[in-house]
N, C-alpha and C positions, 0 to 999 in steps of 0.2 A: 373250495379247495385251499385257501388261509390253512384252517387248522390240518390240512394233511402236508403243506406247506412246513410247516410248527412241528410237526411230528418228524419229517424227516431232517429238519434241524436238530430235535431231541438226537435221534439218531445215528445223527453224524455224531454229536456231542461223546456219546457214549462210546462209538467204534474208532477213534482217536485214542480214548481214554484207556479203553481197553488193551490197543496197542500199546500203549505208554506205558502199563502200568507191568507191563511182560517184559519189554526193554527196557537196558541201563540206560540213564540212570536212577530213572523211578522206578524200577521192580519195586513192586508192593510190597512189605512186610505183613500181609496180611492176605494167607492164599486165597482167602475166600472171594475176596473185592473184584481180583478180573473176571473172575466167573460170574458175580453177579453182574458187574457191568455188561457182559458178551450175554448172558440171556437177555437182558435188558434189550439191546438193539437188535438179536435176534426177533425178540418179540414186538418190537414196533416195527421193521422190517418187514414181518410176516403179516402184521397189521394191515400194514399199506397195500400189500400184496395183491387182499382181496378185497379194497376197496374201487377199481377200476380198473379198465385194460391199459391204460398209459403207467399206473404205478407199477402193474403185476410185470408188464413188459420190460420196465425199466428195473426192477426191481432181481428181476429174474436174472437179467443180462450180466446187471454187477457180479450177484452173485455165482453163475456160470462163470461168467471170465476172470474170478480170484480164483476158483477152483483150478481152473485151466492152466494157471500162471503159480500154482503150489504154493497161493498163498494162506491160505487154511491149513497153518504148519503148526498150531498148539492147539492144546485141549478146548481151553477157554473157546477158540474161535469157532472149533468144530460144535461146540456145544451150541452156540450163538446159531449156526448154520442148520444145524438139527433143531433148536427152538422155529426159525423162520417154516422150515418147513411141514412139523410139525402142527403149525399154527393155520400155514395156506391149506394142509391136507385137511386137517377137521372144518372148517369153514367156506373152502372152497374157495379155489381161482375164480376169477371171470377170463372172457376172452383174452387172447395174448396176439398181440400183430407178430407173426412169426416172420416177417422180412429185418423189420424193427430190430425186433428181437437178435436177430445175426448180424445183424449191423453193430447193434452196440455191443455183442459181445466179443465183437472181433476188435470193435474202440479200445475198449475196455480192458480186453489183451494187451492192444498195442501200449495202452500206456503204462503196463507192468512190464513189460520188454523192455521200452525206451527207458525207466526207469533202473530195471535190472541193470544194465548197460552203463547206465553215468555213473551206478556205485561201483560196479569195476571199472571204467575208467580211473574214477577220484581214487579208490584204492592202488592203482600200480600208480597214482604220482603224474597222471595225464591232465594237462593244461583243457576246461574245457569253460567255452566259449558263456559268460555270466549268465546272457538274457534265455541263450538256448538252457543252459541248466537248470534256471527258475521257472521255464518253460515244461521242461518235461517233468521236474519236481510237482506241479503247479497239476499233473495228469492233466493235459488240455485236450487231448484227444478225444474223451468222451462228450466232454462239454462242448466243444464247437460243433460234433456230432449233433448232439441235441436242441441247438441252436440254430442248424441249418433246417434240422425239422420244424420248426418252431417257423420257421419264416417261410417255409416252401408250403406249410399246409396251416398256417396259421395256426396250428398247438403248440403251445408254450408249456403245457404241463410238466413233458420230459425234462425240460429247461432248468425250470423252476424248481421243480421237486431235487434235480442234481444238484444245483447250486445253493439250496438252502441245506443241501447235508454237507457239501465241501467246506461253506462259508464255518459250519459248525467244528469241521472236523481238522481245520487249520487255525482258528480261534485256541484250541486246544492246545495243538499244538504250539500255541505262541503265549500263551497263559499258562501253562501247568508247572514250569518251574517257579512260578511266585506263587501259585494258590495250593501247589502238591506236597509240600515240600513235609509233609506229615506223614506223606505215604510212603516214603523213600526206605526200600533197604538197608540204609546205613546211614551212620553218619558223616560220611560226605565221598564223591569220588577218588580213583585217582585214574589219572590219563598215561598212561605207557605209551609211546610213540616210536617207533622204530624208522628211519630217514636211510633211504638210500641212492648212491649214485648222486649224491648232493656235487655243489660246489667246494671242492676245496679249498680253494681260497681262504671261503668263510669261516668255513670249517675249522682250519688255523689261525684265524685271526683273534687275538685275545682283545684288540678291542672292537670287534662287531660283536663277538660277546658280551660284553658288558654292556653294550647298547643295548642289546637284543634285551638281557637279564633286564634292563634298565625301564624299557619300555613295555614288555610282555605284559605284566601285571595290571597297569592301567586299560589295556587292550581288553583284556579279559573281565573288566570285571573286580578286580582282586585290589588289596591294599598291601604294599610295597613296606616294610620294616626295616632292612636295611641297606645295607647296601652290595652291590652285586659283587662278589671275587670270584677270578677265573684262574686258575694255575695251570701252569705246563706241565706237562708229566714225556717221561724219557724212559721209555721202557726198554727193556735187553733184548728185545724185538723191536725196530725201525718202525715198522710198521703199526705196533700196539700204543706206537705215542698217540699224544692230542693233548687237548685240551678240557678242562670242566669246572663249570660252573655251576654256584649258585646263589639263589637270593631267597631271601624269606621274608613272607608274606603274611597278613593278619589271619590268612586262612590258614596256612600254613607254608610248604615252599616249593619252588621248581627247582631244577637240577639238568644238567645238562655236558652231557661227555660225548665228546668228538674225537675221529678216529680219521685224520683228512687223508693219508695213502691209498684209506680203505672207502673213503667217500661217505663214510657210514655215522650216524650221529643217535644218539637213546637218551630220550628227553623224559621228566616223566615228572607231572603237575598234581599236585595232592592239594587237598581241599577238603576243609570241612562245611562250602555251601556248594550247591550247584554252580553249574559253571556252563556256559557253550561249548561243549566239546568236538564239534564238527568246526566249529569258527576257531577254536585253539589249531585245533591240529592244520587247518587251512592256513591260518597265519603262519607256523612254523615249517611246514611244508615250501611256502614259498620266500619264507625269510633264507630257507638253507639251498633253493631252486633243486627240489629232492624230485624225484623222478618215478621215486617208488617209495611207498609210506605202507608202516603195518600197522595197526591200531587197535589194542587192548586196555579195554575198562574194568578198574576194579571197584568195589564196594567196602569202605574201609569201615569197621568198626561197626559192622553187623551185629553184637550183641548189646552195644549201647548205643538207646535212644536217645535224639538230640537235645530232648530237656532235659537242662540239668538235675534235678531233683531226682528225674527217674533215673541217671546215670550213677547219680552219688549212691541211690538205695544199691543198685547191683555194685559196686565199688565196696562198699560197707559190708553187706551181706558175702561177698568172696573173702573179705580181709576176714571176719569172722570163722566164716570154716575153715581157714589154713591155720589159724590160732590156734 
């Protein structure tokens, strides 16, 4: 069992990857790549399938209960989905424990719900509890699932097999901004952040500003150039005053205009490397105690590649035909 062990490792590896490479901020600049990755783990997927009634069992339930929970929402993955099955159809299931079976696709749901759920939370700006959210980020519900079978009847297969794809498919997730950074879209993000129902206090404060400017950079990641300025602004509307900042950075800069009548703050992080963007917008969500947070990712500078050599040819080659 090792190498079918190894294989849904592989598989996890790839069904991460594949996610990744559809969302910012590594959308692939190259269409072809998630699709061959989603065959890829379709076809080891459907592999395992018909290897045994504990793989096909478990195998089966995953895939059931994404469907169920609409996560089969792009080409690539549907492709992946029709590989799987195509694969079990020519070659043929074994048996399938059908109580098993409903068991974990009912798991399996639950921790696409429970999931669904803390990103609207974290999206209106709701406080939610650290260990609980790395808990349901973490999908535990299938895997204790599988684990109580593991001990009540002594098979660890289901177990095992789960945990050597998760183990793969969160490695990915924690490596792919250093190892991906080739396949990326563009040449680097930018973070739009829209903050509402904040404090105003802070809001108005020019120097929690400058702190904030002050600090942000090191938090993130980034290198700090100069130094932060915040000015007041008096608009012919009361209400459209505030304040805005910013600073700039080796990546490039943050910016930041506040609106404290209005509780409302538009923050917005450009970068030419990757960056955590869920831990930025988290840090400034609760640096401003925002309530409600809107969060749009852009992809700057999609038609130049981040080497330079290849950036200067397309720079040359345009200065040329407008001459």
């Amino acid at each position: 069992m090792i190498f079918y062990y190894f294989l849904a490792f592989v598989c996890g590896l790839f069904t991460k990857l594949t996610d990744n490479l559809l969302d910012e901020p590594f959308k692939s600049k190259h269409p072809l790549l998630p699709y061959a990755s989603g065959i890829a783990y379709g076809l080891l997927a459907g592999f395992l399938a018909t290897r045994s009634t504990e793989l096909a069992t478990l195998v089966i339930a995953i895939t059931i209960g994404v469907l169920i929970a609409g996560k089969i929402d792009s080409r690539e993955h549907q492709l992946a989905v029709a590989a799987l099955f195509l694969f079990a159809a020519f070659y043929g299931l074994p048996q399938v424990n059908f109580l098993l079976l409903a068991g974990f696709i009912a798991l399996g749901f639950l921790d696409e719900i429970l999931n669904d759920l803390l990103d609207r939370l974290r999206e209106k700006g709701r406080q939610v509890n650290r260990a609980i959210g790395k808990a349901i980020n973490a999908r535990l519900s299938l895997e204790i699932g599988t684990l109580a079978v593991g001990i009540v009847s002594g098979n660890f297969v289901y177990f095992l097999t789960l945990l050597s794809f998760d183990i793969a498919y969160n490695i990915v997730n924690k490596l792919m901004p250093l190892f991906l950074e080739k396949f990326a879209a563009g040449y680097g993000p930018q973070l739009a952040l829209d903050l509402y129902k904040c404090n105003a206090k802070k809001l108005g404060s020019k120097e929690f500003l400058l702190k904030l400017l002050n600090e942000l950079p090191g938090k993130i990641g980034m290198r700090k150039i100069s130094q932060p300025q915040v000015f007041e602004y008096s608009a012919p509307k009361q209400v459209d005053s505030g304040l805005s900042g910013f600073v700039l950075i080796a990546e490039s800069h943050i910016t930041i205009h506040t609106y404290p009548l209005q509780g409302f703050g538009k923050i917005d992080v450009v970068s030419c490397k990757r960056f955590d963007l869920k831990k930025t917008a988290e840090i400034l969500q609760k640096a401003f105690n925002a309530r409600e947070t809107e969060m749009h990712v852009l992809n700057r500078g999609k038609h130049y590649p981040r080497e330079l050599k290849k950036a200067k040819r397309i720079v040359q080659k345009e200065r040329k035909a407008r001459a």
